[in-house]
Gaussian input, Z-matrix of N, CA and C with variables (Angstrom, degrees):
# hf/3-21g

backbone

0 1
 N
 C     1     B1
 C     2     B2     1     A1
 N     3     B3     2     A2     1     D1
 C     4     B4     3     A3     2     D2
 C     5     B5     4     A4     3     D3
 N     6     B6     5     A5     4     D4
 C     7     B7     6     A6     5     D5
 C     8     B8     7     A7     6     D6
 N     9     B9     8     A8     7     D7
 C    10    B10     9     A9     8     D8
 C    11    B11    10    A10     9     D9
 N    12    B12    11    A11    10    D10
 C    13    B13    12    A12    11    D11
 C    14    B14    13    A13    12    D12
 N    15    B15    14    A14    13    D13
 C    16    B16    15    A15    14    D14
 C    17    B17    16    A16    15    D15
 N    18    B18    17    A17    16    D16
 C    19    B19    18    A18    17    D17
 C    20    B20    19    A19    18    D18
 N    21    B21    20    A20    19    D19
 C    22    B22    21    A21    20    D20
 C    23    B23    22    A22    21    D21
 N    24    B24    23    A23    22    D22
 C    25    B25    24    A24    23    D23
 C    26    B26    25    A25    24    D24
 N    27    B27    26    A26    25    D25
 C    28    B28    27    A27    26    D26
 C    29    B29    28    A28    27    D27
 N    30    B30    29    A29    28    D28
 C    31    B31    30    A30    29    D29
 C    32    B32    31    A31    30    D30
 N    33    B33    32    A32    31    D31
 C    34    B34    33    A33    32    D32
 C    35    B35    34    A34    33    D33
 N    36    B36    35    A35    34    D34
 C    37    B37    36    A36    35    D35
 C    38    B38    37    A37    36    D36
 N    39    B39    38    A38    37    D37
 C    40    B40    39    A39    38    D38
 C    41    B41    40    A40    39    D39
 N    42    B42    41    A41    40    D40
 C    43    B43    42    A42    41    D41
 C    44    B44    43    A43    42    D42
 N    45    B45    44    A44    43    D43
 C    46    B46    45    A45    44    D44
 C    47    B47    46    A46    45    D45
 N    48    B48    47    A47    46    D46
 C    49    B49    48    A48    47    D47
 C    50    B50    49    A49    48    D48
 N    51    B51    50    A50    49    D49
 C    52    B52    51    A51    50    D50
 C    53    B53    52    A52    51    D51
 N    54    B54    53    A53    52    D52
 C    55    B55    54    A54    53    D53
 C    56    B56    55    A55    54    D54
 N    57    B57    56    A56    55    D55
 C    58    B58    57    A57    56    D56
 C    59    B59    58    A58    57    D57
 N    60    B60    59    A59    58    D58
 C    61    B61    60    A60    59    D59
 C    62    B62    61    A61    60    D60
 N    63    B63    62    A62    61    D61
 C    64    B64    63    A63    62    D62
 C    65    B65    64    A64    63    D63
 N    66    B66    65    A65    64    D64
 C    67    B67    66    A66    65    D65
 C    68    B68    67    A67    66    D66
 N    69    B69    68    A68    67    D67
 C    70    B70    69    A69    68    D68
 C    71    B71    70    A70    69    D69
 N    72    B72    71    A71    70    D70
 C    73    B73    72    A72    71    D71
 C    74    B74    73    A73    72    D72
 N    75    B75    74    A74    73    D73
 C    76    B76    75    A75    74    D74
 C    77    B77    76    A76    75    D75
 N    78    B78    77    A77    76    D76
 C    79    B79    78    A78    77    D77
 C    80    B80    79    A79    78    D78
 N    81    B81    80    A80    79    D79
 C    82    B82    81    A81    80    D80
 C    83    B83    82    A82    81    D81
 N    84    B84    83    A83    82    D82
 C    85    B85    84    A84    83    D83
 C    86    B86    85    A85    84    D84
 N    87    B87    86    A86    85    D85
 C    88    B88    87    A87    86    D86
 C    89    B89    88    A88    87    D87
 N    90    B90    89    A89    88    D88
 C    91    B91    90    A90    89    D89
 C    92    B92    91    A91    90    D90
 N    93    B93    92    A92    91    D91
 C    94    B94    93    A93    92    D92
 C    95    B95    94    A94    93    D93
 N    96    B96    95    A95    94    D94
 C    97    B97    96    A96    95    D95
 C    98    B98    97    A97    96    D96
 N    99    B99    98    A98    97    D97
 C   100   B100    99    A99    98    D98
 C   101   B101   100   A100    99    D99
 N   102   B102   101   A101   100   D100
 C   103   B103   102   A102   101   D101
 C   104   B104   103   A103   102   D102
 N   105   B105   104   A104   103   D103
 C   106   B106   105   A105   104   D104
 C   107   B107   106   A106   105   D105
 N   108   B108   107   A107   106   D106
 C   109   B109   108   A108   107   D107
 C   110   B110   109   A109   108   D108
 N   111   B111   110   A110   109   D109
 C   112   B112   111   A111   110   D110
 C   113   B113   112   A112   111   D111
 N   114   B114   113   A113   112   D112
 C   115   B115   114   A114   113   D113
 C   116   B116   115   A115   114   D114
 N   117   B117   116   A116   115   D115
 C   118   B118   117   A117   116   D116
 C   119   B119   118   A118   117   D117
 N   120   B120   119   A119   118   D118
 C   121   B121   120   A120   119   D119
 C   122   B122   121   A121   120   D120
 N   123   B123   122   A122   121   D121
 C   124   B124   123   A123   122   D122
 C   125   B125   124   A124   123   D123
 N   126   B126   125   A125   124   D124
 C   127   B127   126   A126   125   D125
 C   128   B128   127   A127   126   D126
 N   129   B129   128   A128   127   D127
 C   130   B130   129   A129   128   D128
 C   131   B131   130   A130   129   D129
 N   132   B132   131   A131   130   D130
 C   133   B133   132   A132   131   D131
 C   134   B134   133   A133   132   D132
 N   135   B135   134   A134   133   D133
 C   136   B136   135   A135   134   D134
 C   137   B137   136   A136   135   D135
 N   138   B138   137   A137   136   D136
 C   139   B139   138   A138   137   D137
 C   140   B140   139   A139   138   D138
 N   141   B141   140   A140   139   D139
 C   142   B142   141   A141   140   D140
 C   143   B143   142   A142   141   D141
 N   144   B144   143   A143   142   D142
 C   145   B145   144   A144   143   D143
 C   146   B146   145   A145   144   D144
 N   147   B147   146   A146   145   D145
 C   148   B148   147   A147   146   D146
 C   149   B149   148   A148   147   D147
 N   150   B150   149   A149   148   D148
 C   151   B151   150   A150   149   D149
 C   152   B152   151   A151   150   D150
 N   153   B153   152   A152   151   D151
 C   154   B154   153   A153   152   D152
 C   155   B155   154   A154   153   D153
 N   156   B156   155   A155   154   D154
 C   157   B157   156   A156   155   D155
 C   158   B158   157   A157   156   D156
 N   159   B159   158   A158   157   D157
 C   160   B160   159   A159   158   D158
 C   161   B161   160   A160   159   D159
 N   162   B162   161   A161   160   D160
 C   163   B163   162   A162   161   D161
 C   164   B164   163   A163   162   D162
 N   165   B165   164   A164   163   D163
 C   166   B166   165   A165   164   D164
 C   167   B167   166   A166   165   D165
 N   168   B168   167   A167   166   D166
 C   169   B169   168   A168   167   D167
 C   170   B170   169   A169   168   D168
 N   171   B171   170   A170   169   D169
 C   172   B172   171   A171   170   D170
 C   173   B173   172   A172   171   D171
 N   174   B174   173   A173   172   D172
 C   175   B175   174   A174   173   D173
 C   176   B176   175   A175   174   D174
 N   177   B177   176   A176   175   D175
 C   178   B178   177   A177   176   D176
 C   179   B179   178   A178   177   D177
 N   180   B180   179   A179   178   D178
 C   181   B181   180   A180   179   D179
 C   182   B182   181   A181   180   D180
 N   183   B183   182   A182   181   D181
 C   184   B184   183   A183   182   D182
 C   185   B185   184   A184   183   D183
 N   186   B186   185   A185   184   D184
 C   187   B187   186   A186   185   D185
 C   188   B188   187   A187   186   D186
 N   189   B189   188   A188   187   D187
 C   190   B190   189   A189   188   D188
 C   191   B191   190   A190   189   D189
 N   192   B192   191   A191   190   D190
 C   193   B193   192   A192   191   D191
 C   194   B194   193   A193   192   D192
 N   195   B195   194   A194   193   D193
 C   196   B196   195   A195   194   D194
 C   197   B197   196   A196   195   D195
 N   198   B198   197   A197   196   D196
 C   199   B199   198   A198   197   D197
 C   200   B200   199   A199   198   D198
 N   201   B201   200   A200   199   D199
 C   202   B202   201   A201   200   D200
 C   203   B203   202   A202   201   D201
 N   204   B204   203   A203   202   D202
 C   205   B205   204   A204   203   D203
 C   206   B206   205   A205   204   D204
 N   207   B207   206   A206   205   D205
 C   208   B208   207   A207   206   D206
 C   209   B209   208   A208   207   D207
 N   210   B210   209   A209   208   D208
 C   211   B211   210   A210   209   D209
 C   212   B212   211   A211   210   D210
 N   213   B213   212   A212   211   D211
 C   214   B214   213   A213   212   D212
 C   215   B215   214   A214   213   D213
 N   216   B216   215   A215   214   D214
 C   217   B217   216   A216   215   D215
 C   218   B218   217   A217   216   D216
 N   219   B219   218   A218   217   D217
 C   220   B220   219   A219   218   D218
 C   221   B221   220   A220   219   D219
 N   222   B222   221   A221   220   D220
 C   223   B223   222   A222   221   D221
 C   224   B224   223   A223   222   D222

   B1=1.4458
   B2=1.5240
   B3=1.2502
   B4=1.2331
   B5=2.2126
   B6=1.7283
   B7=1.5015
   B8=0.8523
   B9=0.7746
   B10=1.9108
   B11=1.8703
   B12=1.1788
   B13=1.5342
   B14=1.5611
   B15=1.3498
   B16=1.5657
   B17=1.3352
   B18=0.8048
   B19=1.5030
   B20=1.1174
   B21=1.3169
   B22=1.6601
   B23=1.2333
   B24=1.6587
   B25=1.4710
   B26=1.7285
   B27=1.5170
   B28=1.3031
   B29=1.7096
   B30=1.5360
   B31=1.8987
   B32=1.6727
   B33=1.4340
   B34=1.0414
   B35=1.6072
   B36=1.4216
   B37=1.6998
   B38=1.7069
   B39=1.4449
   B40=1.1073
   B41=1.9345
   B42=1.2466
   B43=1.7443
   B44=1.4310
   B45=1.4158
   B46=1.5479
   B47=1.5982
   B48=1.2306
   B49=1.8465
   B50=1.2786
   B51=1.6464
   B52=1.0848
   B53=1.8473
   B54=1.6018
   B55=1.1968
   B56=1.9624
   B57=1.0125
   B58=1.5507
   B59=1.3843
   B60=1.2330
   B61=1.3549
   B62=1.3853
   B63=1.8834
   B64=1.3116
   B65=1.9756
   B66=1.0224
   B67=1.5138
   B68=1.3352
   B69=1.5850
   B70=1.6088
   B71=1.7826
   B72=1.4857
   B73=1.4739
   B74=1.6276
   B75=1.2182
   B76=1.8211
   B77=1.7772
   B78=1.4360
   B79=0.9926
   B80=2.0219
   B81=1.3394
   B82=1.3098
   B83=1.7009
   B84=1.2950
   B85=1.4875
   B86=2.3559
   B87=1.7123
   B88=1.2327
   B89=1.0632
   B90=0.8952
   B91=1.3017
   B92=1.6089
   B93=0.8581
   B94=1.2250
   B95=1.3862
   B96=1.5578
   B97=1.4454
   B98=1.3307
   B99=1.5980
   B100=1.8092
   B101=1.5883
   B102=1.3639
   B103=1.8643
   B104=1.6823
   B105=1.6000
   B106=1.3775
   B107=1.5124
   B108=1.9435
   B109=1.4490
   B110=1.8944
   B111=1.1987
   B112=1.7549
   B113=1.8253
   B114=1.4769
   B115=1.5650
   B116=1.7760
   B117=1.3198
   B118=1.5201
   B119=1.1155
   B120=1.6729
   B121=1.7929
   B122=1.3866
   B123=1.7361
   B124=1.3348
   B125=1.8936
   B126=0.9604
   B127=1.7682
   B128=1.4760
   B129=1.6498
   B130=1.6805
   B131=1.7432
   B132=1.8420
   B133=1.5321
   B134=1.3275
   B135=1.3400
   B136=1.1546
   B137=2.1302
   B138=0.7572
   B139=1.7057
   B140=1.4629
   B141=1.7669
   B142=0.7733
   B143=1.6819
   B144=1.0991
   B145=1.6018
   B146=1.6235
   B147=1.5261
   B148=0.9172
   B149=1.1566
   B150=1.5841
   B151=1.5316
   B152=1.9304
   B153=1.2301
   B154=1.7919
   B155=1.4794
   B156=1.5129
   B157=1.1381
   B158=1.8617
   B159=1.3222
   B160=1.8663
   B161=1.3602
   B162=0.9965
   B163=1.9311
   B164=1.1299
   B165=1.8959
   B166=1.2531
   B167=1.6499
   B168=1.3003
   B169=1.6315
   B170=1.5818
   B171=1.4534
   B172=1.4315
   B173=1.1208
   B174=1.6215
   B175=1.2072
   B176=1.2860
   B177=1.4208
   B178=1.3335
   B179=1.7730
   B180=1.9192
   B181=1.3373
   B182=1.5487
   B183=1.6561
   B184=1.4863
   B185=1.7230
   B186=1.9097
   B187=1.4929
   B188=2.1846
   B189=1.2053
   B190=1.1981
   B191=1.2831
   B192=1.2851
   B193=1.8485
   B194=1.4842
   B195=1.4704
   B196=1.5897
   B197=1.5866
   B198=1.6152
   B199=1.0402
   B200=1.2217
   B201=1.3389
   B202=1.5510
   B203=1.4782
   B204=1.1215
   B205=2.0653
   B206=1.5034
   B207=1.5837
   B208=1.6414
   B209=1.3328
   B210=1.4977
   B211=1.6616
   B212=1.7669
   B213=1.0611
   B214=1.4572
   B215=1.6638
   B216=1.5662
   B217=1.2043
   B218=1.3664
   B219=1.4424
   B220=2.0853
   B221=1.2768
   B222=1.3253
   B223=1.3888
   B224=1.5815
   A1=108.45
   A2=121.19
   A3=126.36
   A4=103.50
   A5=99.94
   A6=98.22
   A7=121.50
   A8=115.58
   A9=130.39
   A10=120.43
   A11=95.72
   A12=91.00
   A13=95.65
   A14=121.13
   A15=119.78
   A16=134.90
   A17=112.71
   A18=102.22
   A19=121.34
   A20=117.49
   A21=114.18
   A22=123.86
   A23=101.45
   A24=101.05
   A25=120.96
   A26=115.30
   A27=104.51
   A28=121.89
   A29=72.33
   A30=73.16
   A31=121.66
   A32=111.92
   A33=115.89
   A34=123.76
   A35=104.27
   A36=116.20
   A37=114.37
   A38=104.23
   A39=99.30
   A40=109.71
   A41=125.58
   A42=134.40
   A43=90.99
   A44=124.53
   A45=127.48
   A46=93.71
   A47=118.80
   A48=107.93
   A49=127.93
   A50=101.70
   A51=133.78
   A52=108.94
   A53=97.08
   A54=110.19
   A55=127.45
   A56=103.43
   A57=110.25
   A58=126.26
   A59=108.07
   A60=125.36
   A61=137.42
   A62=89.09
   A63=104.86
   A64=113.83
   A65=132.73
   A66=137.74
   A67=101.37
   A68=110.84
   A69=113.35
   A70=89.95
   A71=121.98
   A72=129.62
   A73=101.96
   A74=98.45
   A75=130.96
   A76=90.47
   A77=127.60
   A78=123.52
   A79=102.36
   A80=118.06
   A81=111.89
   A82=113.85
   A83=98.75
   A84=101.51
   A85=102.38
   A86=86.91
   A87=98.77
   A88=140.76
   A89=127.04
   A90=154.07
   A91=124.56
   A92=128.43
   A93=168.81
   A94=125.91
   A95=107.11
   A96=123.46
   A97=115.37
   A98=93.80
   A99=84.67
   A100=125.98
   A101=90.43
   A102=113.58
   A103=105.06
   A104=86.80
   A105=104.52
   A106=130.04
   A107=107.34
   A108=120.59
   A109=91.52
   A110=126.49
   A111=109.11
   A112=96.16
   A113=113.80
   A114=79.64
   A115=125.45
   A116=96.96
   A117=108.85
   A118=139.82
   A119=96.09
   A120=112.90
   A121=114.68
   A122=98.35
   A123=114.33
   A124=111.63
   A125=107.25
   A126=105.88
   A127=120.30
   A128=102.37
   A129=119.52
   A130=88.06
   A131=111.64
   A132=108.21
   A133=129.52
   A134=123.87
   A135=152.36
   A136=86.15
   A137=104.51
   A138=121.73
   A139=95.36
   A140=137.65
   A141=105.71
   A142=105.04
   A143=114.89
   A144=113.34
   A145=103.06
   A146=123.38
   A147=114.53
   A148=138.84
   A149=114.01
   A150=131.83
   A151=100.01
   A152=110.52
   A153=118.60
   A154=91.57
   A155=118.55
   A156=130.33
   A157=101.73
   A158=100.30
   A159=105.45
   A160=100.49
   A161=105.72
   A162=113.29
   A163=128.00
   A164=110.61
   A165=106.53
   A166=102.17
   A167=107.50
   A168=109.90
   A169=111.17
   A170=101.65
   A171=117.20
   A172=135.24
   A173=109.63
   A174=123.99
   A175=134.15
   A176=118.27
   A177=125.25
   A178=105.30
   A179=112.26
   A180=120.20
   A181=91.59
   A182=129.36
   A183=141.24
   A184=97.78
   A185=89.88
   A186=93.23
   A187=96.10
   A188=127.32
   A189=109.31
   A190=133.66
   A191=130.08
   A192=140.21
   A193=75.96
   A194=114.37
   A195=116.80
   A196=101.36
   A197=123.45
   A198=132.84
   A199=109.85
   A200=140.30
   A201=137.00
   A202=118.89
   A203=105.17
   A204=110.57
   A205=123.19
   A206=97.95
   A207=107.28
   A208=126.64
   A209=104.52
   A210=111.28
   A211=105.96
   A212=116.26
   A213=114.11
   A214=97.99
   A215=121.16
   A216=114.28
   A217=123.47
   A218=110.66
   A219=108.99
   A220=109.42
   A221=118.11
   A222=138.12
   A223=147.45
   D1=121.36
   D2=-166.46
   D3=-127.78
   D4=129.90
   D5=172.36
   D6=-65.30
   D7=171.46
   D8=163.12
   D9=-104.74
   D10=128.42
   D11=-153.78
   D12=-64.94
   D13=155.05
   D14=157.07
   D15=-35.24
   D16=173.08
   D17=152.39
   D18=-111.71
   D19=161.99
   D20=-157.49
   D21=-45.46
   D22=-57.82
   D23=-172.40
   D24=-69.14
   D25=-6.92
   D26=162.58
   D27=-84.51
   D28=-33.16
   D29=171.72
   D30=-47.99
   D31=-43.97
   D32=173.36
   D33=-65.01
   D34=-39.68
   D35=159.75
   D36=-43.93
   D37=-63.93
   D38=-171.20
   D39=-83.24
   D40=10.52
   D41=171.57
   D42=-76.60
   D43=-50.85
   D44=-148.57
   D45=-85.79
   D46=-57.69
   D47=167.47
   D48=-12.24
   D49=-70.76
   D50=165.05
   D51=-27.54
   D52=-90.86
   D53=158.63
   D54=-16.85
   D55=-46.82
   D56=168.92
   D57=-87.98
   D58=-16.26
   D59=163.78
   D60=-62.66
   D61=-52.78
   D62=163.87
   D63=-77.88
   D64=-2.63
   D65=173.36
   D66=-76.43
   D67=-54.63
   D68=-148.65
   D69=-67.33
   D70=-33.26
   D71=-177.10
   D72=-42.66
   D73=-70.40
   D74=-164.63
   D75=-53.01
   D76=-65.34
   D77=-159.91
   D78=-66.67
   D79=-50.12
   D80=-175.36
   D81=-64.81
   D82=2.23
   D83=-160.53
   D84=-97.23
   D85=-33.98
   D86=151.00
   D87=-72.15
   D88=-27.99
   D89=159.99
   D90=-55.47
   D91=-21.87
   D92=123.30
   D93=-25.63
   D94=-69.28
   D95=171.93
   D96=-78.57
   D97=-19.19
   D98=171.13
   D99=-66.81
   D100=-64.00
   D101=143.40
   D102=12.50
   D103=-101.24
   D104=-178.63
   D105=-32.38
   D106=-56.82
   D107=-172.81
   D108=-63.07
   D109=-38.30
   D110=-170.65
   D111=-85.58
   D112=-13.96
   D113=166.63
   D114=-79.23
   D115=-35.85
   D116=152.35
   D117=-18.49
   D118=-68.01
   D119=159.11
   D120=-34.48
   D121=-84.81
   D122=163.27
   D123=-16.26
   D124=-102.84
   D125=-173.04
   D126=-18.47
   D127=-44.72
   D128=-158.18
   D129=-67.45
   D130=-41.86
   D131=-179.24
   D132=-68.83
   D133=-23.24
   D134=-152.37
   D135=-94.41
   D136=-67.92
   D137=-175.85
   D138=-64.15
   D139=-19.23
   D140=179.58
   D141=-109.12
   D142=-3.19
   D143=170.58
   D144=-64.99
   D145=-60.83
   D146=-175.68
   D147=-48.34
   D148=-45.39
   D149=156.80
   D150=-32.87
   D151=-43.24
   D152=-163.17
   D153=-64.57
   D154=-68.60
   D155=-156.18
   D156=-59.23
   D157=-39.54
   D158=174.48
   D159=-42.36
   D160=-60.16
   D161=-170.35
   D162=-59.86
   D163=-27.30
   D164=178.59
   D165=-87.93
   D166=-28.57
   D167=177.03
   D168=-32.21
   D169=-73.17
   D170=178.91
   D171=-39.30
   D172=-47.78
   D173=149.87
   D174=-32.26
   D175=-55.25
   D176=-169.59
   D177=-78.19
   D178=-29.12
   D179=-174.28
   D180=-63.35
   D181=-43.52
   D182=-179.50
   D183=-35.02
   D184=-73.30
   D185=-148.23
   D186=-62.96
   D187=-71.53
   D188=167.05
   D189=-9.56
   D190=-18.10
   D191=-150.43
   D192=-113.55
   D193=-64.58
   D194=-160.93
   D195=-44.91
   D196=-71.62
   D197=-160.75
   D198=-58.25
   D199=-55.22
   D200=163.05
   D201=-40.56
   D202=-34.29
   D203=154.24
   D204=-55.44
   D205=-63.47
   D206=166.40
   D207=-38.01
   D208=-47.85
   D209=-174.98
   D210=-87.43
   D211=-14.96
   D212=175.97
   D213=-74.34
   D214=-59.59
   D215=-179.97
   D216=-39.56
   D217=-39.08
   D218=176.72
   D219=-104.53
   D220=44.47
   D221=101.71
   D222=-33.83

C-alpha cells in the first residue's frame, strides 16, 4: 500500500506545522533550562551568603573570645 504524495501546497502547510511544532518543543524546552540554571544560581547564592554569614559569626565569637582574654589579662 503505497501514499499518495500531497499536494504541494499542503505539503507545505503541513512542513510549516511541523516546523512550529518542532520550535514550540525547542523553545519550552529552553525555557525550562533557563528555569533551572536561575534556580541554581539562586541556591549556589543562597549557600553562599550563609557560608558568609558562618564566617562572620565566628569571627565576631573570635573577636569577643579575644577581648574577654585581653581584659582578664589586666587583671
Amino acid at each position: 500500500m503505497t501514499s499518495l504524495p500531497l499536494p504541494k501546497k499542503d505539503q507545505i502547510a503541513l512542513d510549516e506545522q511541523i516546523a512550529r511544532d518542532i520550535q514550540a518543543k525547542l523553545d519550552a524546552e529552553l525555557l525550562e533550562e533557563q528555569k533551572l540554571a536561575r534556580k541554581q544560581e539562586e541556591e549556589a547564592n543562597i549557600a553562599l551568603i550563609e557560608s558568609w554569614e558562618n564566617i562572620q559569626a565566628t569571627m565576631e565569637a573570635d573577636r569577643l573570645l579575644a577581648e574577654r582574654l585581653q581584659s582578664k589579662e589586666r587583671e
